[in-house]
C-alpha positions as CSV (number, residue, x, y, z in Angstrom):
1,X,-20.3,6.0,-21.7
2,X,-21.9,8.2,-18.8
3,X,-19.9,10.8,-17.0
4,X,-21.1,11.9,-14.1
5,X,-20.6,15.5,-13.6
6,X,-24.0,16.4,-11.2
7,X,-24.4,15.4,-7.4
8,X,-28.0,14.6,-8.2
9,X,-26.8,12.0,-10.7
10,X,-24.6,10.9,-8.4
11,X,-26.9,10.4,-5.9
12,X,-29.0,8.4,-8.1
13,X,-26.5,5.9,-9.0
14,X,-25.1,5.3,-5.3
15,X,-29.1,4.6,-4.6
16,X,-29.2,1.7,-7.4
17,X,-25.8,0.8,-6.3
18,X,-27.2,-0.3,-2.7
19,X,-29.4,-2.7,-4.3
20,X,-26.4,-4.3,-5.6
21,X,-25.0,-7.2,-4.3
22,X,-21.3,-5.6,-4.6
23,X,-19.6,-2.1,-7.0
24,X,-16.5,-2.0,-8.3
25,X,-13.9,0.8,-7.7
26,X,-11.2,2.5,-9.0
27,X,-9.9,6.0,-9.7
28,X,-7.2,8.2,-11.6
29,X,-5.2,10.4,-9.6
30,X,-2.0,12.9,-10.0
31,X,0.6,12.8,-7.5
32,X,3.6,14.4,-9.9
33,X,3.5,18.0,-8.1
34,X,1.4,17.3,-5.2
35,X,2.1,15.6,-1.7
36,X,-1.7,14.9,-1.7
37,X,-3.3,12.9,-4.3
38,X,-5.3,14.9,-6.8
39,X,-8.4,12.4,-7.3
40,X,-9.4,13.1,-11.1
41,X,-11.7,10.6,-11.7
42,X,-13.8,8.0,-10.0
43,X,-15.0,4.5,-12.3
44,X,-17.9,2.7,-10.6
45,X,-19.7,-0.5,-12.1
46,X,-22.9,-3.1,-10.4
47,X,-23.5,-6.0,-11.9
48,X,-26.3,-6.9,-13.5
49,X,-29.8,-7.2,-11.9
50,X,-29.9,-11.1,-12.9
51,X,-26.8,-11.6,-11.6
52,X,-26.2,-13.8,-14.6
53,X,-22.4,-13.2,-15.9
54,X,-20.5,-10.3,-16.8
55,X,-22.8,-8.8,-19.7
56,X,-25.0,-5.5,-19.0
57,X,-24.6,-4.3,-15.8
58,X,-24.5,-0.5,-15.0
59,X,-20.8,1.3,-15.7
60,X,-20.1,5.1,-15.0
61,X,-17.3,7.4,-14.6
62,X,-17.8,10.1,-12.1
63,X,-15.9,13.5,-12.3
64,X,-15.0,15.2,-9.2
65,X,-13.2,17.8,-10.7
66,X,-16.5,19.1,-12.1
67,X,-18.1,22.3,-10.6
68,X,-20.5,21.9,-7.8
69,X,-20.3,18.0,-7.1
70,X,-20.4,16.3,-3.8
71,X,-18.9,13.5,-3.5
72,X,-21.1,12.5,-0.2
73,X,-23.5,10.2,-2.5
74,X,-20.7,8.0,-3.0
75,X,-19.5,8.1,0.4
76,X,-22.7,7.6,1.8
77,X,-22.4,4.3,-0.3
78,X,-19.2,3.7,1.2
79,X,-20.8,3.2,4.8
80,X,-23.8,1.3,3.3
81,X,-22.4,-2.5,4.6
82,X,-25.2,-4.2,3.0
83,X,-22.7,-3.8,-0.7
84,X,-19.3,-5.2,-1.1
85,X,-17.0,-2.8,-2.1
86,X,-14.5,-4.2,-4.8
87,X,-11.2,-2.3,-5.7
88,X,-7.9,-3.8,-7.0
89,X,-4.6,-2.8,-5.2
90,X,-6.6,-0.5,-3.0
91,X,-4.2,1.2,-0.6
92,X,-3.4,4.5,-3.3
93,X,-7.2,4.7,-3.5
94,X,-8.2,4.5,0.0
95,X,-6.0,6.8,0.7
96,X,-7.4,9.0,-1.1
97,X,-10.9,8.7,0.4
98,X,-9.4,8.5,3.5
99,X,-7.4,12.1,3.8
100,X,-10.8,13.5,1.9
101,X,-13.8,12.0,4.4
102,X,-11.8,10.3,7.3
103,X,-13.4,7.3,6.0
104,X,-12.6,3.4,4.5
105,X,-15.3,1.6,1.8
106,X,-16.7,-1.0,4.1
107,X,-17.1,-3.9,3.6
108,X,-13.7,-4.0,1.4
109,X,-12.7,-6.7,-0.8
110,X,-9.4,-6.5,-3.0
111,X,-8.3,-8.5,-5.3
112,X,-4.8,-8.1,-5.8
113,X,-4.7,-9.3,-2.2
114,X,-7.2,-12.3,-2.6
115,X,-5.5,-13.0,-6.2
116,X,-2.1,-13.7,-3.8
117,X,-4.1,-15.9,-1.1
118,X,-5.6,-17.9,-4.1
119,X,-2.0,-18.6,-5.6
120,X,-1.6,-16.1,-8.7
121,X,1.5,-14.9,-7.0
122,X,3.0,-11.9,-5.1
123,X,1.4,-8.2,-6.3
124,X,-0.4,-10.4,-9.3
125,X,-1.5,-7.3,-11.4
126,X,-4.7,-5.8,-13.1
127,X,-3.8,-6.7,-16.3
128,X,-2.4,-10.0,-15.5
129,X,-5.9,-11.2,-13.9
130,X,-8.1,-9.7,-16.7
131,X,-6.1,-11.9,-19.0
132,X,-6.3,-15.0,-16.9
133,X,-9.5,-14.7,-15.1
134,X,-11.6,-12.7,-17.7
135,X,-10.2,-14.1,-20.8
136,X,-10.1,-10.3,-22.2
137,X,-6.9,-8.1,-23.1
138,X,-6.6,-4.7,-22.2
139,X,-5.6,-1.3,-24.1
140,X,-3.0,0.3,-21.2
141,X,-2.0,2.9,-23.8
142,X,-4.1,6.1,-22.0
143,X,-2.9,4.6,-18.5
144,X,0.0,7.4,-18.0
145,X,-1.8,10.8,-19.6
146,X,-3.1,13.8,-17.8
147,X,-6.2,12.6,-16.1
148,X,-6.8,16.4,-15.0
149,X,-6.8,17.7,-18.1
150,X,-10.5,18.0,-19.5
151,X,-12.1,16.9,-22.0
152,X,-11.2,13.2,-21.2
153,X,-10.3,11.3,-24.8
154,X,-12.6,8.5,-25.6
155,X,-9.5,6.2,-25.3
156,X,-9.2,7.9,-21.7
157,X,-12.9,7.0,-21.0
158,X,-12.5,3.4,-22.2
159,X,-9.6,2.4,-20.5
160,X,-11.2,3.5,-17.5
161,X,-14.3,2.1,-17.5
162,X,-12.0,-0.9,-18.4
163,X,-10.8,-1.5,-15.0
164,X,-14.1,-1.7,-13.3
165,X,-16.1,-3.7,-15.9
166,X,-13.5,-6.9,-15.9
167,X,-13.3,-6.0,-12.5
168,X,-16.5,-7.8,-12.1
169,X,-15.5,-11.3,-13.5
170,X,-12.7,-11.2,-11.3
171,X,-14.1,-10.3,-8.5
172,X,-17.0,-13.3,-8.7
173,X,-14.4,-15.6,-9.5
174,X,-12.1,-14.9,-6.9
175,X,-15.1,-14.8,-4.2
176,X,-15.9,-18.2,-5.1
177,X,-12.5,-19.3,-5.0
178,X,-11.8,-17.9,-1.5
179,X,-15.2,-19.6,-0.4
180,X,-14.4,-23.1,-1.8
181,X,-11.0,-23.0,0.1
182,X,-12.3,-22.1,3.2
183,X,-10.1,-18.8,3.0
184,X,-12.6,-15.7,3.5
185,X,-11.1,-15.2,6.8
186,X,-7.5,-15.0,5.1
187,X,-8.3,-12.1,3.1
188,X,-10.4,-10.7,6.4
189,X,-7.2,-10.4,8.2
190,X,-5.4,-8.4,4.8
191,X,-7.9,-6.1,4.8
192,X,-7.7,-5.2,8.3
193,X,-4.4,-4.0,7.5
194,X,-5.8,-1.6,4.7
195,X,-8.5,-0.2,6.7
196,X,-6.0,0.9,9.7
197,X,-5.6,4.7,9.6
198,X,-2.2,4.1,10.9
199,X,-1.3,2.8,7.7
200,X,-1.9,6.1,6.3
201,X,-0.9,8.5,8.8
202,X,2.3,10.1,8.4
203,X,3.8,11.5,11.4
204,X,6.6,14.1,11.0
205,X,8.3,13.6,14.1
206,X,8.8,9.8,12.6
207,X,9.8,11.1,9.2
208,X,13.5,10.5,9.9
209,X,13.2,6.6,10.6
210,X,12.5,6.4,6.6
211,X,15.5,8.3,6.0
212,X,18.6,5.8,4.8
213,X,21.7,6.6,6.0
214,X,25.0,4.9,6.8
215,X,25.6,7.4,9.9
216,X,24.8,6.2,13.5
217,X,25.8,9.4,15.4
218,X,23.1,10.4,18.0
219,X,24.0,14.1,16.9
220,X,23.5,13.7,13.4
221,X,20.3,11.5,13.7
222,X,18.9,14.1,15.8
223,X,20.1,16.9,13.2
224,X,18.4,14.7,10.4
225,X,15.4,14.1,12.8
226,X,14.7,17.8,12.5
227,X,15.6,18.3,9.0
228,X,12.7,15.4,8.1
229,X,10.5,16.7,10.1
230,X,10.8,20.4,8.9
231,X,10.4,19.0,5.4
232,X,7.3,16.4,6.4
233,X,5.7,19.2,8.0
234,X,6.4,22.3,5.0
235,X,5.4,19.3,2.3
236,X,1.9,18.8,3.9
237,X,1.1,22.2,4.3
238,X,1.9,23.4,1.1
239,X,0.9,20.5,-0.6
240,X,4.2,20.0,-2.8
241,X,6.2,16.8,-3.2
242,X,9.2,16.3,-0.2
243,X,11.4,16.6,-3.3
244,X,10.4,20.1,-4.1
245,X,11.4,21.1,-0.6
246,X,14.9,19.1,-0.7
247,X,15.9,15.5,-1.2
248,X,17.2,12.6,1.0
249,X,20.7,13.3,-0.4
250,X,20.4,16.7,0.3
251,X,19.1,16.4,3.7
252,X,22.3,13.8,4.3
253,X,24.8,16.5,3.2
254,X,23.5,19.7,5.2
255,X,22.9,17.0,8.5
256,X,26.9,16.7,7.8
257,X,28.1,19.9,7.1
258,X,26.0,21.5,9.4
259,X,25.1,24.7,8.0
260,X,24.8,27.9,10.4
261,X,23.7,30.4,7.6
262,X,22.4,30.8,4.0
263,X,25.9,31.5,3.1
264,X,26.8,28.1,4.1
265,X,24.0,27.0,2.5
266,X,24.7,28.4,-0.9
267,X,27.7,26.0,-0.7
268,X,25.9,23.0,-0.7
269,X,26.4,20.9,-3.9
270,X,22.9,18.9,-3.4
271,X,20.6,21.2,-2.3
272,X,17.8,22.9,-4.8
273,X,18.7,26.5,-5.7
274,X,15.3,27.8,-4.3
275,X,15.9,25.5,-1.0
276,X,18.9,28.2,-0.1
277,X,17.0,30.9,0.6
278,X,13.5,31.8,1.7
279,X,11.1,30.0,4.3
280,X,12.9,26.7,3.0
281,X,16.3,28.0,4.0
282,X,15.3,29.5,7.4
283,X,13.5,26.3,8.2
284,X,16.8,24.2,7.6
285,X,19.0,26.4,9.9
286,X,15.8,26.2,12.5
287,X,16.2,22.5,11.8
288,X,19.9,22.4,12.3
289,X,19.9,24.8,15.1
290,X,17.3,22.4,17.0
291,X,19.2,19.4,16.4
292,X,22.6,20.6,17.5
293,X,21.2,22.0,20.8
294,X,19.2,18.3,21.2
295,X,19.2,16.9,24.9
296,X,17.6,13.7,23.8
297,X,19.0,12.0,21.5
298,X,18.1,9.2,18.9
299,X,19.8,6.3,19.2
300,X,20.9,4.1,16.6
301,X,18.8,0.5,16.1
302,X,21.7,-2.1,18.1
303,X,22.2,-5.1,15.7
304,X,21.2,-8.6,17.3
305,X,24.7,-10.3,18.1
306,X,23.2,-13.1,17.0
307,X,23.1,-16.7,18.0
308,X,25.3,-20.0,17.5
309,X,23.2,-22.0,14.3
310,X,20.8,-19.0,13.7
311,X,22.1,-18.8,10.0
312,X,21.7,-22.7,9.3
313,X,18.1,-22.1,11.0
314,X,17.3,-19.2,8.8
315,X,18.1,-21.6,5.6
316,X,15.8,-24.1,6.9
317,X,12.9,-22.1,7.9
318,X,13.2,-20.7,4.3
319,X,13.2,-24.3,3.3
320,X,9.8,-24.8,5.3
321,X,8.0,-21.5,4.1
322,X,8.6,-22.7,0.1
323,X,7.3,-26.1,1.2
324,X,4.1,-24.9,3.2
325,X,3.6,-22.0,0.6
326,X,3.9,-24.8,-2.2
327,X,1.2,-27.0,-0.4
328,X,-1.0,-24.2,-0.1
329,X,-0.6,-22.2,-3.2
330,X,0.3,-19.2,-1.7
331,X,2.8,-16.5,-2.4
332,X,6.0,-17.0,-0.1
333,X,6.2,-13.3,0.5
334,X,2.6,-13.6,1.5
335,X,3.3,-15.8,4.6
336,X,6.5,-14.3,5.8
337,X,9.4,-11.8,4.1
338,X,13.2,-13.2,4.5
339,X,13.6,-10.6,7.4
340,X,10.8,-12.9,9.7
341,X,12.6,-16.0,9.2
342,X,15.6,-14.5,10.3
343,X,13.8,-12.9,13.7
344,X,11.8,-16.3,14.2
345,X,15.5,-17.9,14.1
346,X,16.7,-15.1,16.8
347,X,13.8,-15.7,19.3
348,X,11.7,-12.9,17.9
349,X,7.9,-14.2,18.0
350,X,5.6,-11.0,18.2
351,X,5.3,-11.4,14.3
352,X,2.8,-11.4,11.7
353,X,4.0,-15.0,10.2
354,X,3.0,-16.1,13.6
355,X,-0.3,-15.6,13.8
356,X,-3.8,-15.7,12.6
357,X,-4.1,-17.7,9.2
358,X,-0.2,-17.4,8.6
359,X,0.4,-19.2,11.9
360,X,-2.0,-22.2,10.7
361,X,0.0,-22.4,7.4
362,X,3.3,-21.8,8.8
363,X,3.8,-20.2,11.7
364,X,3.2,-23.3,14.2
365,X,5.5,-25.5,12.4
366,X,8.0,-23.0,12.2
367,X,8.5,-22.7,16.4
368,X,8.3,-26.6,16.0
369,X,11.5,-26.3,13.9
370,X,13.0,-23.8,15.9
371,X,12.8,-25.9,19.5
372,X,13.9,-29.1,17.5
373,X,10.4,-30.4,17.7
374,X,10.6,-31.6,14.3
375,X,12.8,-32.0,11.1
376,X,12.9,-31.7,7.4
377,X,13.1,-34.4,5.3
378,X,13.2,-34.6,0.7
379,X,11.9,-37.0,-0.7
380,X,11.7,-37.0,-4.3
381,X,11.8,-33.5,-5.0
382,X,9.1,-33.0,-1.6
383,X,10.1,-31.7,1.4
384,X,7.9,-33.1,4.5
385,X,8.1,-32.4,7.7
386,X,8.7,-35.5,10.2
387,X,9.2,-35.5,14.0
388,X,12.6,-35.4,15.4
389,X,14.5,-38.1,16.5
């Protein structure tokens, strides 16, 4: 097993890698103490040069915790379009590629999200596909050590180079899958999602929106407002989990109570001991302070009143999606969650289930059903649809 430890080797790989028709990806971070993911180590694999099944074909681990490498050979390989790039569940990774070189793997393929288009299911796994696809079985038991800790195990070494080599079978077989079905497109329009740096971005000034509470008050919204921004804002800096600066239920209580000093602070029963004094403890009363002397105000999200049949149209639009999902082997959740058919049903039409390949599937129908253009009807265990009388 090669580990990669010099940028010259590096280089050298990402060079053969571009005469490849695609690589696989995959990496080992720590997120544990960190707001940031620590990247820890980077598996790479190319097929064969005969193209001819899995066997052979070039595997390496790459370790960017070693002294002195660049990681620029692999990014460079990133932007070379000519290679597919080939991850599975890729949004942890390219996020990680993203906050360190502003950039996305291009072009990206993912299989998780292809496994779903192809009917394995809703967030089909790794492991699940190796089994099915690759006929293989995998060792998971070095899949939750210290993957910063150094030297790696030769268990730790396997089971990484594990989920780039079967990543190869899977990757042809899906690919050929999406191309008999006339469903490239489909996964285009995921991956579009995945590559937008909004889906990555996280703004401090939005941090409260994330923030559950059962309390509408425009005052203490804007209170909380502060408080999650404070923390957003101290967490990214410093680099330390939101937790280590203070949690939801923390930030629910002092956005209630109100505190005006550390004394009051020290009475809290929820917040961290180190959280009541300190830059952490001036912050929160900043927060506080800001949010009590708020002119604008956030306003709490006004329920839909709702319409007369919306709940019996709800039901049957769910009764539609598992019947068009059905017909075209797709994951339900894929085509629309429970919370779209119940904005379809309320007149809501600026949705995802309404357009592109979604819209083709079910999306079209579904505003059919809603303006009583057509009807449901069973027949021996089927549902079809049928135009209304």
């Amino acid at each position: 097993m090669t580990t990669i430890t010099r940028t010259d080797d590096l280089a050298l790989f990402c060079e053969t890698a571009k005469s490849a028709p695609y690589v696989t990806v995959d990496t080992e971070f720590l997120r544990e103490r960190t707001y940031w993911s620590k990247l820890c180590l980077i598996q790479l694999a190319i097929p064969p040069a005969s193209g001819e099944g899995d066997p052979g074909g070039e595997a390496v681990l790459v370790d960017p915790l070693a002294d002195g490498l660049s990681l620029e050979p692999l990014y460079d390989l990133f932007r070379h379009r000519e290679t597919v790039k080939v991850f599975h569940a890729a949004r942890q990774d390219l996020e990680i590629f993203f906050h360190d070189a502003g950039l996305f793997p291009e072009p990206l393929f993912d299989t998780q999200v292809a496994a779903m288009v192809c009917g394995f299911g809703e967030q089909v796994g790794y492991e699940t596909l190796v089994r099915k696809i690759a006929r293989a079985n995998l060792d998971k038991s070095s899949r939750f050590t210290d993957w910063s800790r150094r030297p790696l195990s030769e268990a730790q070494k396997s089971y990484a180079l594990a989920d780039v080599t079967h990543l190869r079978v899977i990757y042809e077989f899906l690919a050929a899958e999406l191309k008999k079905n006339d469903r490239e497109s489909w996964l285009t329009e995921e991956v579009a999602v995945l590559e937008n740096p909004e889906t990555y971005i996280t703004r401090p000034d939005e941090a409260w929106l994330k923030v559950r509470t059962r309390t509408n008050s425009p005052r203490f919204l804007a209170i909380l407002r502060e408080l999650a921004q404070f923390r957003e804002t101290h967490a990214q800096d410093r680099d330390i989990p939101r937790s280590r600066v203070f949690k939801d239920d923390a930030m629910i209580e002092i956005a209630s109570t109100k505190p005006a000093s550390e004394a009051d602070l020290g009475r809290s029963r929820l917040l961290l001991r180190e959280a009541r004094k300190g830059e952490i403890a001036t912050g929160i009363l900043a927060a506080v302070k800001a949010g009590l002397e708020a002119t604008e105000l956030p306003q709490p999200k006004k329920e839909e009143p709702g319409r007369p049949g919306n709940a019996a149209l709800s039901d049957l639009l769910r009764v539609l999606l598992k019947a068009k999902a059905d017909a075209a082997g797709v994951a339900p959740k894929l085509i629309a969650s429970a919370a779209d058919l119940d904005a379809i049903a309320t007149g809501e039409r600026d949705l995802p289930a309404l357009q592109g390949w979604r819209a083709e599937v079910f999306g079209r129908d579904a505003l059919r059903l809603a303006a009583g253009e057509i009807a449901l009807s069973a027949r021996g265990g089927a549902v079809r649809v049928v135009p209304a009388s």
